[in-house]
MDTraj code that builds the backbone (N, CA, C; nanometers):
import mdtraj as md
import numpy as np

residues = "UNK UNK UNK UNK UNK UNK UNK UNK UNK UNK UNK UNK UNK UNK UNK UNK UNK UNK UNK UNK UNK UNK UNK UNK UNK UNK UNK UNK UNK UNK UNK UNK UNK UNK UNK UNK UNK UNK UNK UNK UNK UNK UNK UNK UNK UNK UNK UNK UNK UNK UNK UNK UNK UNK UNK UNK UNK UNK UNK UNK UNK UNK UNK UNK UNK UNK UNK UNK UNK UNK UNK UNK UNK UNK UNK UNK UNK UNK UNK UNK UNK UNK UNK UNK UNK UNK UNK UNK UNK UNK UNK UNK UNK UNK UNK UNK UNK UNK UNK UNK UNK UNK UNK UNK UNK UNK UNK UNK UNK UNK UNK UNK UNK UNK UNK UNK UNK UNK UNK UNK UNK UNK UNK UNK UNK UNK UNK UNK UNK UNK UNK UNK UNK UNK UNK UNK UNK UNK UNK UNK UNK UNK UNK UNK UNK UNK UNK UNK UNK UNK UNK UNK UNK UNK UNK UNK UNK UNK UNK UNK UNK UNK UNK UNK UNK UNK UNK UNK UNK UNK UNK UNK UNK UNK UNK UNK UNK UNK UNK UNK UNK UNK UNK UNK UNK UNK UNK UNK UNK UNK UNK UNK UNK UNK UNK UNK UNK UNK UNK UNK UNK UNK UNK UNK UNK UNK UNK UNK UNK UNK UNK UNK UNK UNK".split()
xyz = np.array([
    [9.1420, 11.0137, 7.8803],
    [9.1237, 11.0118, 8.0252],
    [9.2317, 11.0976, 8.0894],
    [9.2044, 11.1633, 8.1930],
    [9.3028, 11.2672, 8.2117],
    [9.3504, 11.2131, 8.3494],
    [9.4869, 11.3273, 8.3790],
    [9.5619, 11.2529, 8.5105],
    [9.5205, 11.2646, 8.6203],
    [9.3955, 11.3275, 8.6408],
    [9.3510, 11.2942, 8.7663],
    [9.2061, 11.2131, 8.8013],
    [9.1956, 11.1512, 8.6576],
    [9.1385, 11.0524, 8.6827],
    [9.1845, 10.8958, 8.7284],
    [9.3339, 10.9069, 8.6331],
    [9.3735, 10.7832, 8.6637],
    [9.4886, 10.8083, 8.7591],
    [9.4919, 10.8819, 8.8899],
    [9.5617, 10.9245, 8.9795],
    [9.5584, 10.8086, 9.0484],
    [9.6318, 10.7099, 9.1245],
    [9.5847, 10.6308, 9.2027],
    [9.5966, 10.6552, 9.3294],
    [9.7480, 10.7284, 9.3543],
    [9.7273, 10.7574, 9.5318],
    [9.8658, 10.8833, 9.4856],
    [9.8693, 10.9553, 9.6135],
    [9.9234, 11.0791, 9.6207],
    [9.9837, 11.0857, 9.7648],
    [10.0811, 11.1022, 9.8691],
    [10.1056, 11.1060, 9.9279],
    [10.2393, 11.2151, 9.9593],
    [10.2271, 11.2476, 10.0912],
    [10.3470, 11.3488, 10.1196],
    [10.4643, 11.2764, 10.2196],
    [10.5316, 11.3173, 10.2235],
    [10.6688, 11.2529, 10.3144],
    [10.7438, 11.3504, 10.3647],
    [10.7867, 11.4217, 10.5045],
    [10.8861, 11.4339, 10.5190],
    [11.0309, 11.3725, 10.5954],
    [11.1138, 11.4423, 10.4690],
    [11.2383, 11.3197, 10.4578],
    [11.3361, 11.4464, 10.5244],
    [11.4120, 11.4341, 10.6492],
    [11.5585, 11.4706, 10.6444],
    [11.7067, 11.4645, 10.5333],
    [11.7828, 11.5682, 10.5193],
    [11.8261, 11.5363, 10.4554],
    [11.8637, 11.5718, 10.3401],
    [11.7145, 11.5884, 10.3044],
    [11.6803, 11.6870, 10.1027],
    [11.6552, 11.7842, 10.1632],
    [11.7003, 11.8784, 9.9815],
    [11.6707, 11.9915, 10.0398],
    [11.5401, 12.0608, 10.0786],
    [11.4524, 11.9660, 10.0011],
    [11.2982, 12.0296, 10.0207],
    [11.2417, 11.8886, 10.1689],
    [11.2066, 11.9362, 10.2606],
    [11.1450, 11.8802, 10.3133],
    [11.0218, 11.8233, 10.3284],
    [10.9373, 11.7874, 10.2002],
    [10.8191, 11.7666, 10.1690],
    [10.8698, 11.6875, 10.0399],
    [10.7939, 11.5642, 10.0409],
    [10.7924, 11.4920, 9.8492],
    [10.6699, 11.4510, 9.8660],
    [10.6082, 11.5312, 9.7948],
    [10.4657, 11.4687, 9.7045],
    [10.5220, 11.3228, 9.5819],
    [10.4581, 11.2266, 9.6178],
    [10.4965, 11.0972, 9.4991],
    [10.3102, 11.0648, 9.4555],
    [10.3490, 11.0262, 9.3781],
    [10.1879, 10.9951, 9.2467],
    [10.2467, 10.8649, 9.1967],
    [10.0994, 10.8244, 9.1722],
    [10.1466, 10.6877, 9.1003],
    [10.0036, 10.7246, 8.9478],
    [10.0482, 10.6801, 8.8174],
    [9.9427, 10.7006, 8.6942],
    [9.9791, 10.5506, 8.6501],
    [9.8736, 10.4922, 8.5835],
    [9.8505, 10.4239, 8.4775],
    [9.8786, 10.5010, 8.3343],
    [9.9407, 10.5007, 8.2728],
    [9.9756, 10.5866, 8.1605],
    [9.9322, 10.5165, 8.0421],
    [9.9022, 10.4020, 8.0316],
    [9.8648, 10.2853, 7.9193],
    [9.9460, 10.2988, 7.8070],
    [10.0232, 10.3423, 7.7955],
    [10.1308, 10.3595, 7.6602],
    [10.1657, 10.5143, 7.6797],
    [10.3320, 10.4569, 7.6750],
    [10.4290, 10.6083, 7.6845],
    [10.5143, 10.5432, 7.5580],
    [10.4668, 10.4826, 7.4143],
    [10.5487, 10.4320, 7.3606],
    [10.5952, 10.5730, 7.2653],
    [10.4788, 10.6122, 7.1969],
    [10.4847, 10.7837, 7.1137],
    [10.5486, 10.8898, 7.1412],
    [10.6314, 10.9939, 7.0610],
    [10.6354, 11.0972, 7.1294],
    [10.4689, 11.1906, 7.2008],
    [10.3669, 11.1757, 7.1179],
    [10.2551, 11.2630, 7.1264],
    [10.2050, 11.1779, 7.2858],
    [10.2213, 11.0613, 7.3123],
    [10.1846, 10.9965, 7.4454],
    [10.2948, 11.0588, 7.5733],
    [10.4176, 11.1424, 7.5495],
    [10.4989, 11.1882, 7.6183],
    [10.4550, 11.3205, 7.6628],
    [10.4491, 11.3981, 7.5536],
    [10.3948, 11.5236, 7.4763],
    [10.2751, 11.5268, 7.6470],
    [10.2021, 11.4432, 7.5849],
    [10.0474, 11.4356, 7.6960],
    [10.0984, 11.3990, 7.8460],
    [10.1679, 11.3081, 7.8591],
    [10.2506, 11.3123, 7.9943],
    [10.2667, 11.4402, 8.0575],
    [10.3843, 11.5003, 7.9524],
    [10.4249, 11.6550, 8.0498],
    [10.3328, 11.7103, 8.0385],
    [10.1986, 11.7635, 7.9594],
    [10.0997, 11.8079, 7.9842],
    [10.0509, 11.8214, 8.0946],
    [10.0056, 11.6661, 8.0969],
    [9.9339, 11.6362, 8.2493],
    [9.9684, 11.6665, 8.3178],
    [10.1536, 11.6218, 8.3758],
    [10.1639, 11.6696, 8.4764],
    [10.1736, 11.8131, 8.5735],
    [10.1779, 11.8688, 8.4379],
    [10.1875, 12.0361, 8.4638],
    [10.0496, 12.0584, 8.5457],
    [9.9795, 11.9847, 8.5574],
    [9.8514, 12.0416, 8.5913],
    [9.7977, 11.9750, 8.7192],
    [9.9405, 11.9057, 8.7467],
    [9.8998, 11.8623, 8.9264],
    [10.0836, 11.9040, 8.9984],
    [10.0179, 11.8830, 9.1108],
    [10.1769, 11.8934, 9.2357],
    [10.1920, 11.7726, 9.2368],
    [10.3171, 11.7752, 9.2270],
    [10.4109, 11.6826, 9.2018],
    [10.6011, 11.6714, 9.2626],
    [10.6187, 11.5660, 9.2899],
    [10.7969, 11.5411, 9.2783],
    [10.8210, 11.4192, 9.1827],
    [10.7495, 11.3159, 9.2092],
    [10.7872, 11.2195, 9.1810],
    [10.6357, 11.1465, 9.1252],
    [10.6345, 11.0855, 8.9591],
    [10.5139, 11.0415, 8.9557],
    [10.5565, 10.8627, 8.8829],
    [10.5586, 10.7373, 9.0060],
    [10.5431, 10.6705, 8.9214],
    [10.4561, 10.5830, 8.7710],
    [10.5170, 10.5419, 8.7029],
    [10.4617, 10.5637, 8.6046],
    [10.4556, 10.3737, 8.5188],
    [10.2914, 10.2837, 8.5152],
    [10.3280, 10.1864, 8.4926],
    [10.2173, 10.1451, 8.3630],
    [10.2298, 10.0423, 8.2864],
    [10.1875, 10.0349, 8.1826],
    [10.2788, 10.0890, 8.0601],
    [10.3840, 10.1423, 8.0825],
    [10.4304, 10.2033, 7.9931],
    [10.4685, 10.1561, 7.8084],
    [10.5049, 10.0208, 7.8104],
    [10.4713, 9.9148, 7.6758],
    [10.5705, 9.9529, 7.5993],
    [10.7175, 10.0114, 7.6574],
    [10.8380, 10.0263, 7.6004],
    [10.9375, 9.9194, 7.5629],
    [10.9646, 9.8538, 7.4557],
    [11.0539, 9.7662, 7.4132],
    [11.1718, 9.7827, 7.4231],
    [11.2172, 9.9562, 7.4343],
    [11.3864, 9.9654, 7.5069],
    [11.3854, 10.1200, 7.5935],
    [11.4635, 10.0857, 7.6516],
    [11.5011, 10.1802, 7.7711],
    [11.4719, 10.3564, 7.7430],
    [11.4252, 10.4088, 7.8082],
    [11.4291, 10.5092, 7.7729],
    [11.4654, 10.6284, 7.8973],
    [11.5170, 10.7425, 7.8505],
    [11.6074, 10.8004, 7.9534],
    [11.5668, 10.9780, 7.8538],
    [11.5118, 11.0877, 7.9483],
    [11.4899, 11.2065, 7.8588],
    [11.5262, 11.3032, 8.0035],
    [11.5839, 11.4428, 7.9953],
    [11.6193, 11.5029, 8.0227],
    [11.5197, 11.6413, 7.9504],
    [11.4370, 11.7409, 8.0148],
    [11.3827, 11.8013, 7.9500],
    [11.4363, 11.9220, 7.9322],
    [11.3835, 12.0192, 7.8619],
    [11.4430, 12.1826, 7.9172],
    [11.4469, 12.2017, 8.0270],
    [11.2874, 12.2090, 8.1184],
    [11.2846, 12.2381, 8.2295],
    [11.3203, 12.1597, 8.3348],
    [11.4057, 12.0701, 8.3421],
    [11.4737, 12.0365, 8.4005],
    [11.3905, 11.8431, 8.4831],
    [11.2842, 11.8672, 8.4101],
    [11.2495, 11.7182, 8.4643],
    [11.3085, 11.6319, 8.3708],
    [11.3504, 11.4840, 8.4448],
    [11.3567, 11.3753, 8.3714],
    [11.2631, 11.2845, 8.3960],
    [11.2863, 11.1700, 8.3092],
    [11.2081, 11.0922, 8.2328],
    [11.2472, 10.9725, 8.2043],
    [11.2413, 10.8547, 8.3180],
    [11.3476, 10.7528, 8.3412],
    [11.2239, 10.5948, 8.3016],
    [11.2878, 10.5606, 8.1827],
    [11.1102, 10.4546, 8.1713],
    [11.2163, 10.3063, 8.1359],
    [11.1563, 10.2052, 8.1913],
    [11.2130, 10.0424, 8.1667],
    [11.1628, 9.9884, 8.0643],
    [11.1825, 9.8367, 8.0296],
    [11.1237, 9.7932, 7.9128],
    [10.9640, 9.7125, 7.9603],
    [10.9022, 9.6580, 7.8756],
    [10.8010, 9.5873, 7.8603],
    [10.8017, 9.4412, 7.8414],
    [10.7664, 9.3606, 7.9022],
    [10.7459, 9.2420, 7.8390],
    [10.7515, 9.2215, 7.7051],
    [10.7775, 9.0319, 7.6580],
    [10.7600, 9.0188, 7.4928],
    [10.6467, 9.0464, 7.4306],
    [10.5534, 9.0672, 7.5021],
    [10.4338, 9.0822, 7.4341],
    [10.3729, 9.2231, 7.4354],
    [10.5080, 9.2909, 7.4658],
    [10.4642, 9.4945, 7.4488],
    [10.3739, 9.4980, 7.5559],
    [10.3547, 9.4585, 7.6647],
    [10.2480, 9.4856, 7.7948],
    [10.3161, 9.4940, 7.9031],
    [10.3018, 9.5674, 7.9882],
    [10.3796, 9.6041, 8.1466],
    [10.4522, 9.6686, 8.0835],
    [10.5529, 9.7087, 8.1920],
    [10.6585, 9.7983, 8.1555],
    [10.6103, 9.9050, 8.2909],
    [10.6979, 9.9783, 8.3205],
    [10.6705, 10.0819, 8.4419],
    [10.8347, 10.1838, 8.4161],
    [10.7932, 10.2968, 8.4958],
    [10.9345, 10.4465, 8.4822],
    [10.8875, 10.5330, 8.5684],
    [10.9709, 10.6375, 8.5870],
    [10.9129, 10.7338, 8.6680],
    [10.9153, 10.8776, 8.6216],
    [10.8738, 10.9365, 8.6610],
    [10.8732, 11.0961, 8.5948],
    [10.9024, 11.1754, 8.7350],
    [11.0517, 11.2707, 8.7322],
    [11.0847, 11.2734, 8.8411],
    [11.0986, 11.4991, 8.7801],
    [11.0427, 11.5492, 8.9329],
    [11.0396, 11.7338, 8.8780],
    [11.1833, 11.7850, 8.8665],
    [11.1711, 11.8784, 8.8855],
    [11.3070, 11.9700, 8.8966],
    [11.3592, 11.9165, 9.0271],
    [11.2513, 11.9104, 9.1252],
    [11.2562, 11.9678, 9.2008],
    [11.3499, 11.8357, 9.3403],
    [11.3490, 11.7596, 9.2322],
    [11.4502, 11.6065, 9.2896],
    [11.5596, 11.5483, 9.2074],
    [11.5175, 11.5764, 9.0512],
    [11.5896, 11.5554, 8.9722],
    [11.7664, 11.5291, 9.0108],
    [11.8194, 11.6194, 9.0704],
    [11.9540, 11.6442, 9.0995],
    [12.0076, 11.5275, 9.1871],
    [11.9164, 11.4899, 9.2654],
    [11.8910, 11.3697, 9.3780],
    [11.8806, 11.2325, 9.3088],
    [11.8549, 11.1757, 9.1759],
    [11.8797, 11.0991, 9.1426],
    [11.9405, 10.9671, 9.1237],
    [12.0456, 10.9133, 9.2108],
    [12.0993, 10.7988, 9.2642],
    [12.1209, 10.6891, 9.1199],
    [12.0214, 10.6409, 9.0833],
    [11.9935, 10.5039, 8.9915],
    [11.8130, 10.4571, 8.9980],
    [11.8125, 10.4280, 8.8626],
    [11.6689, 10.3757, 8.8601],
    [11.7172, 10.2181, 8.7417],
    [11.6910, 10.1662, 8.8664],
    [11.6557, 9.9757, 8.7197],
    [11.5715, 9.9011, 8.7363],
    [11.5612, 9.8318, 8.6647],
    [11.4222, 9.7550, 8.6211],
    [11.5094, 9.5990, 8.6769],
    [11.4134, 9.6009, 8.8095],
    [11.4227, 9.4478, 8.8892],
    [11.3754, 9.3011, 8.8234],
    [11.2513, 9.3351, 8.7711],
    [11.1354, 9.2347, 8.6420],
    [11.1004, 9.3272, 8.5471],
    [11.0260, 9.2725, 8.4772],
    [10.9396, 9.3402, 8.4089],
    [10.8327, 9.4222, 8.4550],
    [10.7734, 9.3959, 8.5851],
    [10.6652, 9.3949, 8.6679],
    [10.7319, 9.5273, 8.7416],
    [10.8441, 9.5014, 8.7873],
    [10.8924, 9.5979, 8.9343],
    [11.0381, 9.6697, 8.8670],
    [11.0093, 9.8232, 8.9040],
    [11.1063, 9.9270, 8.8854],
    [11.1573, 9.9620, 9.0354],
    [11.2847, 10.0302, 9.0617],
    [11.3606, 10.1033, 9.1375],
    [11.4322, 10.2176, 9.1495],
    [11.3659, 10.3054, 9.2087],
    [11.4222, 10.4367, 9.1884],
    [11.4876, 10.4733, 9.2760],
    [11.6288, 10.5097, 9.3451],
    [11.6973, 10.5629, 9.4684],
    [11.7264, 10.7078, 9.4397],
    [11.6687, 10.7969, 9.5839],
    [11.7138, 10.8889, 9.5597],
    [11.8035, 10.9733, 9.6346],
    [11.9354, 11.0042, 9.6492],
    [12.0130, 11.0053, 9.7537],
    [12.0384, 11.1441, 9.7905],
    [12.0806, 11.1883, 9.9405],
    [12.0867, 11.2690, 9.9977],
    [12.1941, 11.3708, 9.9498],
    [12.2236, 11.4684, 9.9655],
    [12.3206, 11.5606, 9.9284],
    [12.4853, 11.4934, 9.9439],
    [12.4915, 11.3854, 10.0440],
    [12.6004, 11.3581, 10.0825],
    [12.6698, 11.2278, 10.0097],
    [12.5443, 11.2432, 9.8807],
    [12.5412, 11.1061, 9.8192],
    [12.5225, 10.9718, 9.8645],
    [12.4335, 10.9807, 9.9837],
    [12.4006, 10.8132, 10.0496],
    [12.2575, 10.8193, 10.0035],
    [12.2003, 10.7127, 9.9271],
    [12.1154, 10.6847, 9.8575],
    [12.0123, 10.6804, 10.0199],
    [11.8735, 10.7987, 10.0129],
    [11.8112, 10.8210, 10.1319],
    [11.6586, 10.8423, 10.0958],
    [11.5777, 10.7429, 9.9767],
    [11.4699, 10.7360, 9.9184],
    [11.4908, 10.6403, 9.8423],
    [11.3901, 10.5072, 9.8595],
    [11.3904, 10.4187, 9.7565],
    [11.2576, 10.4050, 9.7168],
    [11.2158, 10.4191, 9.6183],
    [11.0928, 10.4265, 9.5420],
    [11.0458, 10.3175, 9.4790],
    [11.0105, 10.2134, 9.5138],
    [10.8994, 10.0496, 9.4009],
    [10.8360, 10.1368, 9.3309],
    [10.8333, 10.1013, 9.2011],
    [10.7194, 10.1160, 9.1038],
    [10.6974, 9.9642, 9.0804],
    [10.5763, 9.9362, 9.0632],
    [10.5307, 9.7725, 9.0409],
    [10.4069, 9.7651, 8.9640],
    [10.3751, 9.6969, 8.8884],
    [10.2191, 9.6617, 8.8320],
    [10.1482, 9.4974, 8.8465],
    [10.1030, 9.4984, 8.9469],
    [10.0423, 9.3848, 9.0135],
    [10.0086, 9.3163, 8.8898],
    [9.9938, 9.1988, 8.8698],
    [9.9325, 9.0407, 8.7842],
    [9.7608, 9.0791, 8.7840],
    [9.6791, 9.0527, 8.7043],
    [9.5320, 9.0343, 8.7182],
    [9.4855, 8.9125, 8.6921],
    [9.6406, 8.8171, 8.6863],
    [9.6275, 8.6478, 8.6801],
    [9.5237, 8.6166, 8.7654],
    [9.4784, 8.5363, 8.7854],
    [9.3777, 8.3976, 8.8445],
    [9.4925, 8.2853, 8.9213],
    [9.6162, 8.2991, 8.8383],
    [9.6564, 8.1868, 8.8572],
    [9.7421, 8.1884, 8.9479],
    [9.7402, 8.1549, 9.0940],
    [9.8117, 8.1693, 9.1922],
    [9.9635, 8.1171, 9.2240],
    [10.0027, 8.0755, 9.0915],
    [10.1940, 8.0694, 9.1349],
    [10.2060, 8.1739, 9.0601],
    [10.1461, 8.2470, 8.9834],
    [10.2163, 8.3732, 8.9109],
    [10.2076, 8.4985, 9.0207],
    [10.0878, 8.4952, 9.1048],
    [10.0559, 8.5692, 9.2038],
    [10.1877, 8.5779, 9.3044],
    [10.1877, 8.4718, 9.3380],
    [10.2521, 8.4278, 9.4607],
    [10.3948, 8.4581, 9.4299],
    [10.4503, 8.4399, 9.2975],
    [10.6015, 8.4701, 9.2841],
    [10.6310, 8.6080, 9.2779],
    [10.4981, 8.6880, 9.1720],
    [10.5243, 8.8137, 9.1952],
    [10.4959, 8.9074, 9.3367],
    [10.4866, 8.8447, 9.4525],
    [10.4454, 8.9112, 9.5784],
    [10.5917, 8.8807, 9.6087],
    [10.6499, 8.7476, 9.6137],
    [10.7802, 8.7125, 9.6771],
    [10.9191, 8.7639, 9.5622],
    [10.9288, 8.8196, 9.4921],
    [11.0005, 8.9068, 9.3964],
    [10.9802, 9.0547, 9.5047],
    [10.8596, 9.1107, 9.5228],
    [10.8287, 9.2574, 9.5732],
    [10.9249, 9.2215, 9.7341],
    [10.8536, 9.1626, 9.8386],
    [10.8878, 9.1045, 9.9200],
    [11.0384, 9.1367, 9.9399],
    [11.1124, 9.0385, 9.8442],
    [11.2669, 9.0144, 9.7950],
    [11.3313, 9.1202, 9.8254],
    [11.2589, 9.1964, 9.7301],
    [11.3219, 9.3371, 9.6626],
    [11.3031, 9.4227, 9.8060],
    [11.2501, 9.4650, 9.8433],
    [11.1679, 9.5652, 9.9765],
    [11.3374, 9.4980, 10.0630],
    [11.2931, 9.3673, 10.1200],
    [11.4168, 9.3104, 10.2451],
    [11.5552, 9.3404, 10.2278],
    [11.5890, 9.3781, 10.0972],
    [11.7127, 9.3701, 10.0646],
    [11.7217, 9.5039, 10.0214],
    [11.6956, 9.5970, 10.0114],
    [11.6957, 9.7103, 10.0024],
    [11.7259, 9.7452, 10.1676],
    [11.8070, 9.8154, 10.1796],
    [11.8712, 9.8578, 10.3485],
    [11.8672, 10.0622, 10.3414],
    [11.7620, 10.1046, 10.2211],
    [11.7667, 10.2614, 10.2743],
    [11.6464, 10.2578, 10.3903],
    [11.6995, 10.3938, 10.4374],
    [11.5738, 10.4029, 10.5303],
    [11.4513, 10.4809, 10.5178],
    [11.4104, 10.5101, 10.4008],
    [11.2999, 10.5394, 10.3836],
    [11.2889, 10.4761, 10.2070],
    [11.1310, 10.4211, 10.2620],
    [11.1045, 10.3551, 10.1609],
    [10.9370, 10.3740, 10.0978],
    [10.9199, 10.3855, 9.9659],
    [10.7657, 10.4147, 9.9242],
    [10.8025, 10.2802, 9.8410],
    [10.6733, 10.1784, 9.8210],
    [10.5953, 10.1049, 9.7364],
    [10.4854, 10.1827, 9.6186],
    [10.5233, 10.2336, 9.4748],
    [10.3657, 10.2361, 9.4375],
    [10.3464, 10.1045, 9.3757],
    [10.1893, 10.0888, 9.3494],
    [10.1418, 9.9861, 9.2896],
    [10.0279, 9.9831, 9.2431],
    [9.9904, 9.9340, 9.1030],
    [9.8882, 9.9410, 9.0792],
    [9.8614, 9.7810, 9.1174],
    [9.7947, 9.7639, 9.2259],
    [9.7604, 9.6433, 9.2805],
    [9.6532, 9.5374, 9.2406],
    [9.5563, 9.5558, 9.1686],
    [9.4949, 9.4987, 9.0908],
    [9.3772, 9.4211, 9.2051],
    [9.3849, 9.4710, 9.3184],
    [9.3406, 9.4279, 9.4691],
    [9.2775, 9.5944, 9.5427],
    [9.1531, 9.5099, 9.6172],
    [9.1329, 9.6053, 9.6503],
    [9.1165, 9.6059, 9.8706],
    [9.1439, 9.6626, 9.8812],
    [9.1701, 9.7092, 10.0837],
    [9.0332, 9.7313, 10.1415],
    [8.9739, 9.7286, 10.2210],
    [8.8854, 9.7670, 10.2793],
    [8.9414, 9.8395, 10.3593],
    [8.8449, 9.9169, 10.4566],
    [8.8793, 10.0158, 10.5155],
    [8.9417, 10.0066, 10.6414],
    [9.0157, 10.0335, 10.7608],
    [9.0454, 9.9484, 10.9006],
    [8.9525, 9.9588, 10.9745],
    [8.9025, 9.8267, 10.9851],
    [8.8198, 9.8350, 11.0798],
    [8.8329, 9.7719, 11.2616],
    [8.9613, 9.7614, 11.2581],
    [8.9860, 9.7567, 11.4204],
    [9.1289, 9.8496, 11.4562],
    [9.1702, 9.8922, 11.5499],
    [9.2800, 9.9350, 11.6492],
    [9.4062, 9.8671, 11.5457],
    [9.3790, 9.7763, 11.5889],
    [9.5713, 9.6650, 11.5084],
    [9.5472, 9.6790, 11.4208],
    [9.4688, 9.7020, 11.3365],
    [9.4908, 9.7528, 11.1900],
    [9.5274, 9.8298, 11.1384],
    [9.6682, 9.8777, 11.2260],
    [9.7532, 10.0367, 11.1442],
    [9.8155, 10.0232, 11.0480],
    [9.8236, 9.8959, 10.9802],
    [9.8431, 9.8888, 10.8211],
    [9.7775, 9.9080, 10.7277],
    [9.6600, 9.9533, 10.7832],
    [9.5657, 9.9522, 10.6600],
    [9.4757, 10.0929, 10.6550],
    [9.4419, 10.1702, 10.5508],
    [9.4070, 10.3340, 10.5806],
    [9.2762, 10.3154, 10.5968],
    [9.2207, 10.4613, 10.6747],
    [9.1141, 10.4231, 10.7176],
    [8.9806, 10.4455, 10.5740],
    [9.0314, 10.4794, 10.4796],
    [8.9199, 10.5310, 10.3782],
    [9.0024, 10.3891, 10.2898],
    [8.8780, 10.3379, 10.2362],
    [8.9010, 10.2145, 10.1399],
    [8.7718, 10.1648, 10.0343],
    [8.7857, 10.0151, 10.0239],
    [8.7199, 9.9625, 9.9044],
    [8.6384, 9.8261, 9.9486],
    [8.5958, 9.7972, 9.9366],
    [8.5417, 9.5920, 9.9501],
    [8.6311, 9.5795, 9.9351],
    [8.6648, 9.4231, 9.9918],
    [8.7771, 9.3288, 9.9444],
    [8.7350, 9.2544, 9.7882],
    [8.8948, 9.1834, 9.7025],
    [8.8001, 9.1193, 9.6391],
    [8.9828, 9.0368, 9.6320],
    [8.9512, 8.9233, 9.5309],
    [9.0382, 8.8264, 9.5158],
    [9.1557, 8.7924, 9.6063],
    [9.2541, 8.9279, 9.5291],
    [9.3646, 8.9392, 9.5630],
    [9.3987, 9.0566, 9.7103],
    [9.3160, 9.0761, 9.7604],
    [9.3225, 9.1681, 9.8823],
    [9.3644, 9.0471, 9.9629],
    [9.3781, 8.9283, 10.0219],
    [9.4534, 8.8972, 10.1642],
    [9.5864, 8.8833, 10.1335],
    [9.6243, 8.8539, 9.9707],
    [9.7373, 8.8190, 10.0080],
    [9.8041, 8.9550, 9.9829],
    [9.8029, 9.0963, 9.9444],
    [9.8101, 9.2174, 9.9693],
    [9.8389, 9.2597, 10.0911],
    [9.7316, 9.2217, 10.1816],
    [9.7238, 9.2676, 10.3057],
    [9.8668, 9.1781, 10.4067],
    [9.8665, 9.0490, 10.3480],
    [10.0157, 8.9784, 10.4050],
    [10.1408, 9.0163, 10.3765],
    [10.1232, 9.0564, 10.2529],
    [10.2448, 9.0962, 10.2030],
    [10.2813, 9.2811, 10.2867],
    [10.1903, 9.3326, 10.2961],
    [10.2187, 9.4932, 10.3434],
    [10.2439, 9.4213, 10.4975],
    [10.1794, 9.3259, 10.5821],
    [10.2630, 9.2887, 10.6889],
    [10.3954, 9.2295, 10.7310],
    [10.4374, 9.1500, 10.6052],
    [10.5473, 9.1005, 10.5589],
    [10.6419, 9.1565, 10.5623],
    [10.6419, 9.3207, 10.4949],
    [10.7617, 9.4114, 10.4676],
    [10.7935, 9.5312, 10.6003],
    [10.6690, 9.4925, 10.6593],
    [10.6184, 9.6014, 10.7644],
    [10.5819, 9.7425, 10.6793],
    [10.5105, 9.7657, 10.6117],
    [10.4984, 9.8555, 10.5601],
    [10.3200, 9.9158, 10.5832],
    [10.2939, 10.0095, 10.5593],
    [10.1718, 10.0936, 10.5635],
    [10.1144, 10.1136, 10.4386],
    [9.9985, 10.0621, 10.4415],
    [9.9021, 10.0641, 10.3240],
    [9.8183, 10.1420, 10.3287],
    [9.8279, 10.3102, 10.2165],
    [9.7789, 10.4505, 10.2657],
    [9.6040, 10.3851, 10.2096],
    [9.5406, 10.5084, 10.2078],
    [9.4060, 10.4838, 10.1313],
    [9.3940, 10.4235, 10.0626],
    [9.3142, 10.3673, 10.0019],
    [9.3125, 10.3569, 9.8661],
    [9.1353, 10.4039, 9.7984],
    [9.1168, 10.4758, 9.8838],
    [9.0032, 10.5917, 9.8140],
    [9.0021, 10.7049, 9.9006],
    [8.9913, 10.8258, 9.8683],
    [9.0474, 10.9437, 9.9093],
    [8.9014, 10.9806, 9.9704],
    [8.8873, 11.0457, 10.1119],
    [8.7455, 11.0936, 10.1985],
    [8.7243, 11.2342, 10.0807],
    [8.6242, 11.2731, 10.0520],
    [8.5435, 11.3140, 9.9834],
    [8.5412, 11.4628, 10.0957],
    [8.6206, 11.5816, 10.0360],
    [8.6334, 11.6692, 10.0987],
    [8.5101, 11.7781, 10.1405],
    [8.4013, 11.7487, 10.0549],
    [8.3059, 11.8158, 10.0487],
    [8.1597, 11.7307, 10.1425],
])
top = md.Topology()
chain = top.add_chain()
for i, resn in enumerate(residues, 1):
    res = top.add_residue(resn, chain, resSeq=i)
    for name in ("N", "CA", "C"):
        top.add_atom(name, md.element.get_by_symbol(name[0]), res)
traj = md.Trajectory(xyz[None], top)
């Protein structure tokens, strides 16, 4: 399956500050970055989209991993649960690399990437997260109030969430609904408490299906 199938959302930002005034961030399902030949296919892929920053979850790593390439991207990945499942990292270009700050692993579930300004004040904080597909609503509920946690106590001022949410948004369908993008999905399970939680942090919940350019 290739990376722009399992692309989930793509977004641009401009940030004061850096030197590039534009960050493209990606979020992939990668289903195992345990191999070199599963890495190998990583930088592949990404060569073949725009990019700064691609978080990266599923990854099923049992220890830390940290790569520095020729061309100058790194390659910052956390561990996995005991049972080799979850796990999340990020794959960061040239073109931020230098900007780097700290990336750690909050749970198993939720990564942190800061990326700080020339002046060294950490001025991008990046969630990587991989939502529960539990049923069972205290596992739900703790992992929303962990994200939650994490988001409030974080004091940069610009902030991205990715997530593979395991929930799906519908589209906005009134005025007060500027949390929610206007291109979307049905609801299903786990979409209200999604939708509380992106009100919770005050945060903006982009598409989550892209308008069909043609």
């Amino acid at each position: 399956m290739s990376m722009e199938t399992l692309l989930k959302s793509q977004g641009q930002w401009k940030l004061p500050g850096f030197q590039r005034t534009m960050v493209t961030i990606c979020t992939y399902n990668a289903r195992t970055l345990v191999s070199e030949s599963s890495i190998e296919d990583l930088l592949m892929q990404a060569r073949r989209i725009r990019y700064d920053v691609i978080g990266l979850v599923e990854t099923r790593r049992h220890q830390p991993f940290n790569a520095v390439f020729d061309t100058g991207e790194e390659l910052l990945l956390g561990t996995c649960d005991s049972r080799g499942v979850r796990g999340f990292g990020v794959f960061v270009n040239t073109s931020l690399s230098m900007n780097i700050d700290s990336f750690e692993r909050l749970t198993t579930r939720i990564g942190r990437l800061r990326l700080r300004k020339p002046e060294s004040i950490p001025g991008l904080t990046i969630f990587v997260a991989y939502a529960l597909a539990s049923n069972y609503d205290e596992e739900v509920e703790a992992y929303y109030m962990d994200l939650e946690k994490f988001n409030r106590e974080d004091h940069t001022f610009f902030k991205v969430i990715l997530l593979d949410f395991n929930a799906k948004i519908r589209p906005r369908s009134a005025s007060e609904e500027r949390h929610i993008g206007s291109h979307g999905l049905e609801w299903n399970e786990q979409s209200e408490r999604l939708s509380e939680s992106i009100m919770a942090t005050k945060t903006i919940h982009g598409n989550s299906q892209f308008q069909n350019k043609f």
